[in-house]
TIVO-419781 format. One record per residue: residue number from 0; x, y, z of N, C-alpha, C, CB in turn. Coordinates in steps of 0.05 Angstrom, whole numbers. Last residue first. Glycine has a CB too. Example, Ala and Ser with C-alpha at 12.3 -4.5 7.8 and 13.67 -1.06 7.14 Angstrom:
<rs>
     n      n_x      n_y      n_z     ca_x     ca_y     ca_z      c_x      c_y      c_z     cb_x     cb_y     cb_z
     1      257      -45      142      273      -21      143      258        1      157      282      -12      114
     0      264     -114      156      246      -90      156      264      -66      156      226      -89      181
</rs>
This chain:
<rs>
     n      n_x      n_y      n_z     ca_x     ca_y     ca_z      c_x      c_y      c_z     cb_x     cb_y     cb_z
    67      525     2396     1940      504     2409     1949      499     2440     1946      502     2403     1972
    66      533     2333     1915      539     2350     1913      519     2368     1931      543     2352     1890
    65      572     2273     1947      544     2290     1947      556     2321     1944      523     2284     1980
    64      613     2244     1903      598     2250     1929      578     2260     1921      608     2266     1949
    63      673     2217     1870      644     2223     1890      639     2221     1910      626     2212     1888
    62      729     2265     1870      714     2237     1884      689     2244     1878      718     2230     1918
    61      738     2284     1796      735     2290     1829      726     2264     1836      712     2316     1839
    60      788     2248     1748      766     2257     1765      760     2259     1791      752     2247     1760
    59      844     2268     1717      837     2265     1747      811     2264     1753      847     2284     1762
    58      858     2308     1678      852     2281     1669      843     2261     1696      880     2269     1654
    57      859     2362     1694      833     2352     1671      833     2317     1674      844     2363     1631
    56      898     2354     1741      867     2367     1736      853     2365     1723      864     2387     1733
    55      940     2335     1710      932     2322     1720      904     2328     1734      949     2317     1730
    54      954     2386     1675      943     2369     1668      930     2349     1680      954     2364     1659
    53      964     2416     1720      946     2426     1709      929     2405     1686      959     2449     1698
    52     1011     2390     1746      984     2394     1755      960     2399     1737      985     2414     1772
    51     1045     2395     1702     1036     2366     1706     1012     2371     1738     1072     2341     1713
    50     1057     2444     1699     1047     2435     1672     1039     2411     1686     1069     2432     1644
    49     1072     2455     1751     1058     2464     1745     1036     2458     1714     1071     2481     1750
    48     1125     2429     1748     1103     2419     1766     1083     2432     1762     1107     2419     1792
    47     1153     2450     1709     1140     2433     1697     1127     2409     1724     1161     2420     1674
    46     1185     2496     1723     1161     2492     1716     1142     2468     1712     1163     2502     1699
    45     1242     2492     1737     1233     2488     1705     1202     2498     1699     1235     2454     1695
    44     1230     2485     1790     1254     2475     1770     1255     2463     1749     1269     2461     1779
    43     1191     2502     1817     1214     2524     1814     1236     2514     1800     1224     2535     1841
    42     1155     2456     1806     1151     2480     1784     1168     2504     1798     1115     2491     1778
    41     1179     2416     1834     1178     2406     1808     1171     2441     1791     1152     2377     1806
    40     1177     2438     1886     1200     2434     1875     1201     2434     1848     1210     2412     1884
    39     1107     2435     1886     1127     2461     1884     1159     2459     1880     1123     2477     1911
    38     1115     2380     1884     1096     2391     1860     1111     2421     1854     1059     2395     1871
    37     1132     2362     1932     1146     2359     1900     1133     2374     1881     1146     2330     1886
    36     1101     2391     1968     1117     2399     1965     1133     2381     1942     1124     2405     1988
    35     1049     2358     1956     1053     2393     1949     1084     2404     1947     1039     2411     1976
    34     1066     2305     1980     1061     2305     1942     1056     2341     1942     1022     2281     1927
    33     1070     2317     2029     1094     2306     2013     1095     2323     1990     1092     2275     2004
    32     1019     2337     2048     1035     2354     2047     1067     2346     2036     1032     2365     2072
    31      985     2282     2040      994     2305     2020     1003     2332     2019      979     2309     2009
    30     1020     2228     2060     1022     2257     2069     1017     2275     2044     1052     2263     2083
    29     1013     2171     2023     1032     2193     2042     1015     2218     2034     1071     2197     2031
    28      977     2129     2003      986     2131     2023     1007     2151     2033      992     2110     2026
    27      963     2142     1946      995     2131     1955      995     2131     1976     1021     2145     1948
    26      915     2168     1948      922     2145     1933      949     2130     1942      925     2153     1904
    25      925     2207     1986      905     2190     1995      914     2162     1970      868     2207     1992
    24      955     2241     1951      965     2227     1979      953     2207     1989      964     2244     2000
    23      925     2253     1909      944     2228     1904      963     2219     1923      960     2233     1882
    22      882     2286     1934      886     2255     1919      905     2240     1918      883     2254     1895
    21      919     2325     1953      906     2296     1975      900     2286     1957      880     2295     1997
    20      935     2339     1895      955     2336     1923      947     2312     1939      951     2363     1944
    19      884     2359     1865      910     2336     1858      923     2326     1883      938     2349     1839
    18      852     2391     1887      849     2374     1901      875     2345     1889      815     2370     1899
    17      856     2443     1874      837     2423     1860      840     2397     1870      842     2422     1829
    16      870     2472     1920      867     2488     1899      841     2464     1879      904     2494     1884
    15      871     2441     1964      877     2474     1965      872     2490     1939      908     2480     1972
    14      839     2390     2001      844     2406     1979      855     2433     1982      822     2407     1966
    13      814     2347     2021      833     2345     2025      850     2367     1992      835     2310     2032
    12      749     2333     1995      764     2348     2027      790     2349     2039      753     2337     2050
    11      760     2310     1956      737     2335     1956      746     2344     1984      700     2326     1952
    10      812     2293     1908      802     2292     1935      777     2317     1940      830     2297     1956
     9      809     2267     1854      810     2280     1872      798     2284     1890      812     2292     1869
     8      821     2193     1852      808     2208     1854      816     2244     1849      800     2198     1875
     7      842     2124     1834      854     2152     1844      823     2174     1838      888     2162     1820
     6      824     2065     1866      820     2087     1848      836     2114     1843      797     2093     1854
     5      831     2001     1884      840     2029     1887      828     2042     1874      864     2036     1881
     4      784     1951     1885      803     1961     1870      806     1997     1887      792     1957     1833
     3      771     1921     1953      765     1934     1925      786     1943     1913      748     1955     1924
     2      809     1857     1964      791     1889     1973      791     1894     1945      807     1920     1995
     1      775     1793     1972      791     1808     1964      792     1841     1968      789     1802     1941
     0      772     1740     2013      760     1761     1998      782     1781     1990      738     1775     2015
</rs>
């Protein structure tokens, strides 16, 4: 058998702001205290961790769940 396909998500419980971070820790298997700290490298050098969150926020859907 096979496993299911991956998905990337954001994360609904693995979040500080929108959840990019644990998503894409949970997607890659590492630590999303890794993927925060490139994100903050990436926007004190130049910014452009900040342009590629923000985008990755619109184009990212949340996980499902239950909303309440």
């Amino acid at each position: 058998m096979s496993e299911p396909m991956k998905r990337l998500y954001r994360s609904r419980d693995n979040r500080w702001i929108a959840g990019i971070c644990g998503g894409l820790g949970e997607y890659l298997n590492v630590d999303p205290t890794v993927v925060r700290a490139a994100f903050v490298l990436f926007a004190l050098a130049g910014g452009s961790g900040i342009l590629a969150y923000i985008i990755l926020w619109f184009i990212i859907p949340e996980e499902p769940g239950v909303t309440m």
